[in-house]
Biopython code that builds the backbone (N, CA, C, O; Angstrom):
import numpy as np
from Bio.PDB.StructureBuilder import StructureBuilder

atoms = [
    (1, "UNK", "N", (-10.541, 12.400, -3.255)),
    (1, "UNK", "CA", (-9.554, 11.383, -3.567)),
    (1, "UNK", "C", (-8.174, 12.029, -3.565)),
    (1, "UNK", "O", (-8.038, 13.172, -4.001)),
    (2, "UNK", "N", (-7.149, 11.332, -3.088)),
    (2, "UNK", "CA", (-5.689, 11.612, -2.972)),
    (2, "UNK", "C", (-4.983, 10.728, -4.012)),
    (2, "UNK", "O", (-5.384, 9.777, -4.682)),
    (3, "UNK", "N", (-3.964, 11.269, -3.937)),
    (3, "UNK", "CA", (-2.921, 10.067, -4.690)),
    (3, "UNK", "C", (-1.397, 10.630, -4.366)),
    (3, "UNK", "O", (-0.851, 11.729, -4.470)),
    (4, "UNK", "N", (-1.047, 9.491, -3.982)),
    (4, "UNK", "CA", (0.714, 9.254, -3.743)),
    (4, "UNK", "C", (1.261, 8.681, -4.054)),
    (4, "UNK", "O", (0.938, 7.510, -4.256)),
    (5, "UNK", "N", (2.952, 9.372, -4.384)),
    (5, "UNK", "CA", (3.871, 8.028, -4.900)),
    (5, "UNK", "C", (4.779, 7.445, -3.830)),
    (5, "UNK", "O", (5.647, 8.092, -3.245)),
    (6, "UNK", "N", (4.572, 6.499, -3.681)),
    (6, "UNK", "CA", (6.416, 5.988, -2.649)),
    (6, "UNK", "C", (6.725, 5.033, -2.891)),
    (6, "UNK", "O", (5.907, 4.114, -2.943)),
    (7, "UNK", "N", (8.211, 4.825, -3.174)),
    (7, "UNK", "CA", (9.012, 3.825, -3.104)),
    (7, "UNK", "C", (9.237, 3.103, -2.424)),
    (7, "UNK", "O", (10.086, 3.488, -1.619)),
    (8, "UNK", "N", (8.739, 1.654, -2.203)),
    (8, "UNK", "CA", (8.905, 0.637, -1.653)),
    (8, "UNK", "C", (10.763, 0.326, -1.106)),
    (8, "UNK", "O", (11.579, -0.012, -1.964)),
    (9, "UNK", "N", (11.111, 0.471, 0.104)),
    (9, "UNK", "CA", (12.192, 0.285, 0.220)),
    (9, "UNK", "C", (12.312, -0.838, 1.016)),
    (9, "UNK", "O", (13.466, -0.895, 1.441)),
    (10, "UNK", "N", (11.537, -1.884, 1.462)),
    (10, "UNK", "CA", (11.844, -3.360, 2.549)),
    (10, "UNK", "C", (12.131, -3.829, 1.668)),
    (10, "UNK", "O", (11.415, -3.769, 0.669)),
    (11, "UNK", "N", (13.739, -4.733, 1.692)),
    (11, "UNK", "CA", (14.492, -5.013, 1.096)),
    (11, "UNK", "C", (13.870, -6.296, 0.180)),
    (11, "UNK", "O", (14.215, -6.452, -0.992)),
    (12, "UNK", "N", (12.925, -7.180, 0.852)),
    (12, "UNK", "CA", (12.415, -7.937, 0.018)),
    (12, "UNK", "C", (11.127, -7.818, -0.609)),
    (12, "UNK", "O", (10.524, -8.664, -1.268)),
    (13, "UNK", "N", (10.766, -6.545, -0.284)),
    (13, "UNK", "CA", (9.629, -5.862, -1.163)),
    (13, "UNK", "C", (8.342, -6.236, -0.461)),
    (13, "UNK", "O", (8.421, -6.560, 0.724)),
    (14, "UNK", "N", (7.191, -6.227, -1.049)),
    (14, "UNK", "CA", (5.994, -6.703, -0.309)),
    (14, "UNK", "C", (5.646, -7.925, -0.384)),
    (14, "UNK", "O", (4.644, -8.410, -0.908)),
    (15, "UNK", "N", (6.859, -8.625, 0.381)),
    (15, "UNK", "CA", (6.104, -10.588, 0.399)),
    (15, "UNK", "C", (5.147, -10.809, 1.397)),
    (15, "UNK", "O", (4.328, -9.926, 1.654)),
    (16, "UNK", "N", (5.150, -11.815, 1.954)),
    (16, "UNK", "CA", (3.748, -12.359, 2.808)),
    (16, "UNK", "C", (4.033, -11.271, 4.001)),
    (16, "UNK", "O", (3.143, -10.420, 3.974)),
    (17, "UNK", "N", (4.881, -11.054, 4.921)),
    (17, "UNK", "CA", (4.684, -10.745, 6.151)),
    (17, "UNK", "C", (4.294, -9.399, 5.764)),
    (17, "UNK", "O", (3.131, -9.034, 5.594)),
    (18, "UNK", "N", (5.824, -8.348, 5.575)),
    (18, "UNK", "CA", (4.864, -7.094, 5.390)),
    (18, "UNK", "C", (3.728, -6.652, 4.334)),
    (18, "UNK", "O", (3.395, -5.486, 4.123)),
    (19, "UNK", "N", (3.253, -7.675, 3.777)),
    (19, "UNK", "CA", (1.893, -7.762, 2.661)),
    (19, "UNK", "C", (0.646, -7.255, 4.259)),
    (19, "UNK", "O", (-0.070, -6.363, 4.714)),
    (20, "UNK", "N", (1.256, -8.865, 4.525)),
    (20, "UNK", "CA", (-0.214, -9.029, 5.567)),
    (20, "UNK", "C", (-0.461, -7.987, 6.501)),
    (20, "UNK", "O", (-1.506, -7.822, 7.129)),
    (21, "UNK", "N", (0.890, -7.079, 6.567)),
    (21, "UNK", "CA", (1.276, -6.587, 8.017)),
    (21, "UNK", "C", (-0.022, -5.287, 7.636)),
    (21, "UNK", "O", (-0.980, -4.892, 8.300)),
    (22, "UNK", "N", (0.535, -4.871, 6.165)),
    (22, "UNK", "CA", (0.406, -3.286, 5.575)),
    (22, "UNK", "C", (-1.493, -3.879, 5.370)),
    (22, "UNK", "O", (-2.301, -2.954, 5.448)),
    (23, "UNK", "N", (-1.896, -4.838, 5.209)),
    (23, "UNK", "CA", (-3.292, -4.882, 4.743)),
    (23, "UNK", "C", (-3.886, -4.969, 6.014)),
    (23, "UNK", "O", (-4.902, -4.279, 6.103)),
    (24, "UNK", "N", (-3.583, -5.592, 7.020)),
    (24, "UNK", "CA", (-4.051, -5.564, 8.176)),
    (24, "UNK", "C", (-4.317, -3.517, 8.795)),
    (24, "UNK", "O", (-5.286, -2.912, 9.252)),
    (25, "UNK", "N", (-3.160, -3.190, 8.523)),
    (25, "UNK", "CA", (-3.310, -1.883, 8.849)),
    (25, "UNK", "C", (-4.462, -1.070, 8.238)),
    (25, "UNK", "O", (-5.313, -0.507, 8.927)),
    (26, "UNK", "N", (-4.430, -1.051, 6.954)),
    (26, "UNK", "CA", (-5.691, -0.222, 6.596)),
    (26, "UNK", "C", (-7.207, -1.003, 6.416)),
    (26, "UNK", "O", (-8.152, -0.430, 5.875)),
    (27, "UNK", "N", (-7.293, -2.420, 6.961)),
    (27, "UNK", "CA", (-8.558, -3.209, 6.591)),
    (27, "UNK", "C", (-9.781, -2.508, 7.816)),
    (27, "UNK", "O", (-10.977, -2.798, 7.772)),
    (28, "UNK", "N", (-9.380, -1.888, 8.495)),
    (28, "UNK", "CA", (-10.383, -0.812, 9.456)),
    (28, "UNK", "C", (-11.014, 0.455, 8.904)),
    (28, "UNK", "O", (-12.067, 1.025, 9.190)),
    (29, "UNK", "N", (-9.459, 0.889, 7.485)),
    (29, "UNK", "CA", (-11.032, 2.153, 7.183)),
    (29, "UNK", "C", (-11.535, 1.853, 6.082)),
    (29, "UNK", "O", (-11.221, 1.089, 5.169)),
    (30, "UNK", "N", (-12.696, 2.837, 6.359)),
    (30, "UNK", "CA", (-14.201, 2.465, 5.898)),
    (30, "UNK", "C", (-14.189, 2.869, 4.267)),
    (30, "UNK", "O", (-14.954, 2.528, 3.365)),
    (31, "UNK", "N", (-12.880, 3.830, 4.262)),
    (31, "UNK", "CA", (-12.791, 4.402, 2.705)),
    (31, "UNK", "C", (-12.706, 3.295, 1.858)),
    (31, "UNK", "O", (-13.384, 2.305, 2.133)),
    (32, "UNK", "N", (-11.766, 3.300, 0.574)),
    (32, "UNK", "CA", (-11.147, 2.802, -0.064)),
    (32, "UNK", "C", (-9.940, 2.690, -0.526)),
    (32, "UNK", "O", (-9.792, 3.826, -0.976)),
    (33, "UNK", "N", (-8.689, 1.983, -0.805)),
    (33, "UNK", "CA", (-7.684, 2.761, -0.912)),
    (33, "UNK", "C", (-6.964, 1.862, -1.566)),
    (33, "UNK", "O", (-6.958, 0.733, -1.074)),
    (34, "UNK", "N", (-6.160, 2.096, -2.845)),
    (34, "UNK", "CA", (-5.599, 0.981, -3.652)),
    (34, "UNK", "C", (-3.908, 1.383, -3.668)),
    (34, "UNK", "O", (-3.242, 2.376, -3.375)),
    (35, "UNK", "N", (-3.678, 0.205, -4.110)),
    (35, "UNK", "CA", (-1.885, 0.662, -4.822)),
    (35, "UNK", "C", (-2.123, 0.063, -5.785)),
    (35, "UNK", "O", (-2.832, -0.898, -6.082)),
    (36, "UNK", "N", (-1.080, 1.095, -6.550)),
    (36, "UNK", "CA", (-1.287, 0.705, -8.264)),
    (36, "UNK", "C", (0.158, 0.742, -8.536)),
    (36, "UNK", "O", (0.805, 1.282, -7.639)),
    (37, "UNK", "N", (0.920, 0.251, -9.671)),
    (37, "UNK", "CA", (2.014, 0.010, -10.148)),
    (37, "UNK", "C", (1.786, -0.213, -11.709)),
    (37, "UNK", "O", (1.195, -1.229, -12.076)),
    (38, "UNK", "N", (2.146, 0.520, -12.432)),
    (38, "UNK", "CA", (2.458, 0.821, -13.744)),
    (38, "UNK", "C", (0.380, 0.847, -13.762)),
    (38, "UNK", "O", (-0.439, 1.527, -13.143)),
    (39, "UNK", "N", (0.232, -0.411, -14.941)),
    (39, "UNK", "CA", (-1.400, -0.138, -14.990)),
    (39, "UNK", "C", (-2.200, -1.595, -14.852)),
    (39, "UNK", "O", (-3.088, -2.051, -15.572)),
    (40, "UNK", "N", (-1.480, -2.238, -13.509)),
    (40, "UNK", "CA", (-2.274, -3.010, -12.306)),
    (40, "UNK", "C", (-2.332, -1.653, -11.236)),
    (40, "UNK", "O", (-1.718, -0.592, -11.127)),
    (41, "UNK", "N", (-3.675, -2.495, -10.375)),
    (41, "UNK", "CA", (-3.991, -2.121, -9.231)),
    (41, "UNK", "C", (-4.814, -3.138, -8.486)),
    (41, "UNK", "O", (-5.441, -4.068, -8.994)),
    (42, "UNK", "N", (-4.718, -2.813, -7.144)),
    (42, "UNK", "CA", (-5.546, -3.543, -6.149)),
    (42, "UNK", "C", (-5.874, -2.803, -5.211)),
    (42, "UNK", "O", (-5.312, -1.793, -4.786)),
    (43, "UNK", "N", (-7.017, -3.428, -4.800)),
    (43, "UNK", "CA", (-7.111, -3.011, -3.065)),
    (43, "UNK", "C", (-6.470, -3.065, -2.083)),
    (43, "UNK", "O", (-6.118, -4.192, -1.732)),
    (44, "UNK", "N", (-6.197, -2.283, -1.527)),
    (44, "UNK", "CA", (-4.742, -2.845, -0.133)),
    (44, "UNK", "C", (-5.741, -3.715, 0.798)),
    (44, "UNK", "O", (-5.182, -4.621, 1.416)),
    (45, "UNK", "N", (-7.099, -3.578, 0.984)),
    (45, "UNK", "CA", (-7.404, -4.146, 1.742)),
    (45, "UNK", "C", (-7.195, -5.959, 1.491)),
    (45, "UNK", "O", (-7.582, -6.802, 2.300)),
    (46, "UNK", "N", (-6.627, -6.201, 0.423)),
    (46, "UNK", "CA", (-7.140, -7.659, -0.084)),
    (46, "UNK", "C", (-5.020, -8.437, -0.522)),
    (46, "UNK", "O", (-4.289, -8.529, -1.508)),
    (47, "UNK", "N", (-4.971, -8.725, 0.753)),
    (47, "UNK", "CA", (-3.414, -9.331, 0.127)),
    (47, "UNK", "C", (-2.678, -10.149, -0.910)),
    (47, "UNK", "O", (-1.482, -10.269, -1.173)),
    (48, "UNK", "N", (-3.763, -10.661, -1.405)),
    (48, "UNK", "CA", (-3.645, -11.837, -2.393)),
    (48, "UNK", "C", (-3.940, -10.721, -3.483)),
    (48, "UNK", "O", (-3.252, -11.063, -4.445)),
    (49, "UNK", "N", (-4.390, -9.951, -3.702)),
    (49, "UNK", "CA", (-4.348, -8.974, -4.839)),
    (49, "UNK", "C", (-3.010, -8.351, -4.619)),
    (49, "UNK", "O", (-2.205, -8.243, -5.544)),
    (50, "UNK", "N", (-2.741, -7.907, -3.314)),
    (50, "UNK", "CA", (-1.433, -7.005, -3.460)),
    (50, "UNK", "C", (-0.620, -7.808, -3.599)),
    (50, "UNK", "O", (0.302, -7.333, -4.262)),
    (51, "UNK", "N", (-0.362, -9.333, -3.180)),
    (51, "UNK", "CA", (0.864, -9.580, -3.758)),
    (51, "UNK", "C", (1.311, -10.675, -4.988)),
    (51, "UNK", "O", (2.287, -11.360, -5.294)),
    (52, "UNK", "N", (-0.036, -10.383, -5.474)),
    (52, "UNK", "CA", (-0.403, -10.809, -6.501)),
    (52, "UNK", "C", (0.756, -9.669, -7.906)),
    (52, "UNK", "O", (1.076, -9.976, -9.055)),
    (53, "UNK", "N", (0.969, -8.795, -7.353)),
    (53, "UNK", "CA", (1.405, -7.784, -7.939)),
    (53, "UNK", "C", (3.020, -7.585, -8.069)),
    (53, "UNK", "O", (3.686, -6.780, -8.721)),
    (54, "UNK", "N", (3.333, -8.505, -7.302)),
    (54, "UNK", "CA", (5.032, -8.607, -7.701)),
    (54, "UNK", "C", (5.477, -7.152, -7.033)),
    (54, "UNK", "O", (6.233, -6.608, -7.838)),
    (55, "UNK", "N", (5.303, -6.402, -5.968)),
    (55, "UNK", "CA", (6.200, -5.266, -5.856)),
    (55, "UNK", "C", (7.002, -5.405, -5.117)),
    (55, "UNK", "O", (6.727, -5.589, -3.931)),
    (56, "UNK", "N", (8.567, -5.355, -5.677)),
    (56, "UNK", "CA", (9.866, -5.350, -4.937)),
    (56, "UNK", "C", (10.439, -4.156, -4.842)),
    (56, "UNK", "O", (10.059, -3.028, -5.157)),
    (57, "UNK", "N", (11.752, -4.717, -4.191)),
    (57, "UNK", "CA", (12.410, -3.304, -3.174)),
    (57, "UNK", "C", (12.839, -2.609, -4.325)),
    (57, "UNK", "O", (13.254, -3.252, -5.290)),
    (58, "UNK", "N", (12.779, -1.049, -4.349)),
    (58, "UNK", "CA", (12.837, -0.267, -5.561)),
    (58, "UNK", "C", (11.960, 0.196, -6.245)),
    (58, "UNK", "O", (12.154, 1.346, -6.639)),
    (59, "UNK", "N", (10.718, -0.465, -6.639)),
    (59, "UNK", "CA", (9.469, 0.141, -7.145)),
    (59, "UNK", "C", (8.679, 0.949, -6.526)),
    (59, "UNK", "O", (8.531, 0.882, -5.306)),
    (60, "UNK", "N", (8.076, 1.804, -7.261)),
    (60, "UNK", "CA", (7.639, 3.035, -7.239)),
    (60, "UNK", "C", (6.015, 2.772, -7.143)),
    (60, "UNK", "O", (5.631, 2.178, -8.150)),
    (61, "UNK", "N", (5.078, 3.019, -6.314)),
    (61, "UNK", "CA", (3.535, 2.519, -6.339)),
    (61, "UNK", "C", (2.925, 4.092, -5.861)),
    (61, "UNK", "O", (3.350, 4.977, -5.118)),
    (62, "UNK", "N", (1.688, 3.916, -6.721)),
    (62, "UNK", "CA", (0.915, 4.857, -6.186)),
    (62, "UNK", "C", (-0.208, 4.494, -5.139)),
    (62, "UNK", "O", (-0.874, 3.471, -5.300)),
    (63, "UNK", "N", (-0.434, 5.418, -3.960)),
    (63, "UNK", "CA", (-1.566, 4.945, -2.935)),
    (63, "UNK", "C", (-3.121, 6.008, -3.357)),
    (63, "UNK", "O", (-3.460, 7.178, -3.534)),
    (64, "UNK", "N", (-3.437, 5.185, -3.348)),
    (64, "UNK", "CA", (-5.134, 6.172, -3.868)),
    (64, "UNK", "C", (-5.861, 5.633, -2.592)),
    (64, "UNK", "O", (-6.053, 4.534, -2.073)),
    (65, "UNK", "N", (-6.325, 7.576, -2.218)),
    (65, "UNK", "CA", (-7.354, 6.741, -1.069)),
    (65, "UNK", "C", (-8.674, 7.897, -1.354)),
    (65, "UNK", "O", (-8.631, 9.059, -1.758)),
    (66, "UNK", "N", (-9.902, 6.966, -0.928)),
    (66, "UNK", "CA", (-11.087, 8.163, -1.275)),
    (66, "UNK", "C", (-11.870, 7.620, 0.298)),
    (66, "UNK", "O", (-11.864, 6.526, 0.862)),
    (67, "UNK", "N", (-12.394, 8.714, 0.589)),
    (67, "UNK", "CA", (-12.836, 8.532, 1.977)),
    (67, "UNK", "C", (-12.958, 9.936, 3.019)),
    (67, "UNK", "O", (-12.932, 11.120, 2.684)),
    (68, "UNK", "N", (-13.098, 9.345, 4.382)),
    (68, "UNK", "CA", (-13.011, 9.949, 5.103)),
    (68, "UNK", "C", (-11.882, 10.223, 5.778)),
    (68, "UNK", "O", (-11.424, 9.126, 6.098)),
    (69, "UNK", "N", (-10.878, 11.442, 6.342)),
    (69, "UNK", "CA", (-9.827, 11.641, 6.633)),
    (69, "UNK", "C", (-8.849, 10.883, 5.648)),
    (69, "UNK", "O", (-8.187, 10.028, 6.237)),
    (70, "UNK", "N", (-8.548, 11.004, 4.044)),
    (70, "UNK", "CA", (-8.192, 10.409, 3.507)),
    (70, "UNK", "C", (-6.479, 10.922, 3.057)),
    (70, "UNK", "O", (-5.528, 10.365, 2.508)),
    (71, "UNK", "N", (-6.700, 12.058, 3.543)),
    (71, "UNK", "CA", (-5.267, 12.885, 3.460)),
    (71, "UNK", "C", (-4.407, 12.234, 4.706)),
    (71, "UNK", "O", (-3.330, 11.663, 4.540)),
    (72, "UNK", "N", (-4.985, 12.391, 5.845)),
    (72, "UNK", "CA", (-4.426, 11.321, 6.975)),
    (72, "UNK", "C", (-4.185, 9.972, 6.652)),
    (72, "UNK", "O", (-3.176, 9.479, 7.158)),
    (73, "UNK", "N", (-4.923, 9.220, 5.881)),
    (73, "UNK", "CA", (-4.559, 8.185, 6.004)),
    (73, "UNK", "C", (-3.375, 7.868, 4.586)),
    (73, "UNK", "O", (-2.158, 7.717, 4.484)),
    (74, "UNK", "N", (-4.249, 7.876, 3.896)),
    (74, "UNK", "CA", (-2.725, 8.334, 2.550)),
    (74, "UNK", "C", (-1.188, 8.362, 3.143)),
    (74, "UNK", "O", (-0.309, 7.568, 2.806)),
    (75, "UNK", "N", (-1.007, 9.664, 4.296)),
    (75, "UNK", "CA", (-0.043, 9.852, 4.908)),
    (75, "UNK", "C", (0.234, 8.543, 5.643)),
    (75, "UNK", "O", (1.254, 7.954, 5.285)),
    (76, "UNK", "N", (-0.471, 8.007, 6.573)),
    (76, "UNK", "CA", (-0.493, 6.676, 7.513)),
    (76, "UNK", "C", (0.306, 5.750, 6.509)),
    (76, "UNK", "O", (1.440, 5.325, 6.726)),
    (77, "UNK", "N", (-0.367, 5.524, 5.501)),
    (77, "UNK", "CA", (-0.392, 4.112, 4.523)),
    (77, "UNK", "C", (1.031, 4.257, 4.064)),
    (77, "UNK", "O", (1.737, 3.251, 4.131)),
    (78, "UNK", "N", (1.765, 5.847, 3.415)),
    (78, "UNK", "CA", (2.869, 6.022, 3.400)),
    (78, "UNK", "C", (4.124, 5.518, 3.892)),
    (78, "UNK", "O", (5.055, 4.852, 3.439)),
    (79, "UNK", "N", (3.665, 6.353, 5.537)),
    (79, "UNK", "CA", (4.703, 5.934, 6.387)),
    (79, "UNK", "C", (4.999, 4.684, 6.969)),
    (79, "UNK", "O", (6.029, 4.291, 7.516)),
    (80, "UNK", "N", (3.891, 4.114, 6.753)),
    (80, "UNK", "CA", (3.772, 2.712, 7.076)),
    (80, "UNK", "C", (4.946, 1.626, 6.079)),
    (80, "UNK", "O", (5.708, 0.772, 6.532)),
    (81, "UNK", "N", (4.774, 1.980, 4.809)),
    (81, "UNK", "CA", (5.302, 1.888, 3.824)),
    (81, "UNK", "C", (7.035, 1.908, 3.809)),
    (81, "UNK", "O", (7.867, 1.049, 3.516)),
    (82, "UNK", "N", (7.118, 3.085, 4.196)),
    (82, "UNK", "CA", (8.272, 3.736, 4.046)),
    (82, "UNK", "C", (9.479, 3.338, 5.520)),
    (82, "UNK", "O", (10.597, 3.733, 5.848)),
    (83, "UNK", "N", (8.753, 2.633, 5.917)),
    (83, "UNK", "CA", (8.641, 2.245, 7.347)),
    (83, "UNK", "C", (8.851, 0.295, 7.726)),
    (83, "UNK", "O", (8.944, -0.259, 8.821)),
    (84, "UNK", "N", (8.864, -0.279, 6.391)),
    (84, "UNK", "CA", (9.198, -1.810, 6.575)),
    (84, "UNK", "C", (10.338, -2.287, 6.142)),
    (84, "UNK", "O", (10.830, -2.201, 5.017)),
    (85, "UNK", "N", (10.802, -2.878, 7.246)),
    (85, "UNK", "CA", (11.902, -3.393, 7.709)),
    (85, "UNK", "C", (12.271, -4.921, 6.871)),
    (85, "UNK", "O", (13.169, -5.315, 6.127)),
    (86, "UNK", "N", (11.367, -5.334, 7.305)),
    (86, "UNK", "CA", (11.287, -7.161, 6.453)),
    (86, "UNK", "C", (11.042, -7.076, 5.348)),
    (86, "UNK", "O", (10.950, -8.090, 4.656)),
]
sb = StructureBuilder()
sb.init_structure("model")
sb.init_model(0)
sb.init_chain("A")
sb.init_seg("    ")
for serial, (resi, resn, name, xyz) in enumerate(atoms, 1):
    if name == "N":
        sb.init_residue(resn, " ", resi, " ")
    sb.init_atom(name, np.array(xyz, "f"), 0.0, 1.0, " ", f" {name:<3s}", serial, name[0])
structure = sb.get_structure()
């Protein structure tokens, strides 16, 4: 298991599009892999949990992933992250 922190910087945080965009991305691996914020968490695979979670531009989330190539993907889920525009 890994764990990371990154700051959400898409200016309107994780609403529907980049929700769906970022769950679509990791709903292929086979691991597991959550974001957590203070002491909620969800599955990234499940959007209605993640944006169930209120995270806007500025907050700080941790990515937990347990699996296979999970250091790679951790990194993926990151940059992906770190990486939305909308």
């Amino acid at each position: 298991m890994v764990e990371y922190s990154v700051v959400v910087t898409a200016p309107s945080g994780l609403h529907t599009r980049p929700c769906a965009q970022l769950c679509n991305f990791v709903k292929n691996y086979s691991g597991k892999i959550e974001i957590i914020r203070g002491n909620k968490s969800a599955n990234l695979k499940s959007m209605f949990k993640v944006m169930s979670m209120g995270i806007k531009n500025g907050m700080e989330v941790m990515i937990r992933v347990e699996g296979d190539n999970e250091e790679e993907m951790a990194q993926s889920v990151i940059a992906f992250i770190r990486n939305i525009k909308d």
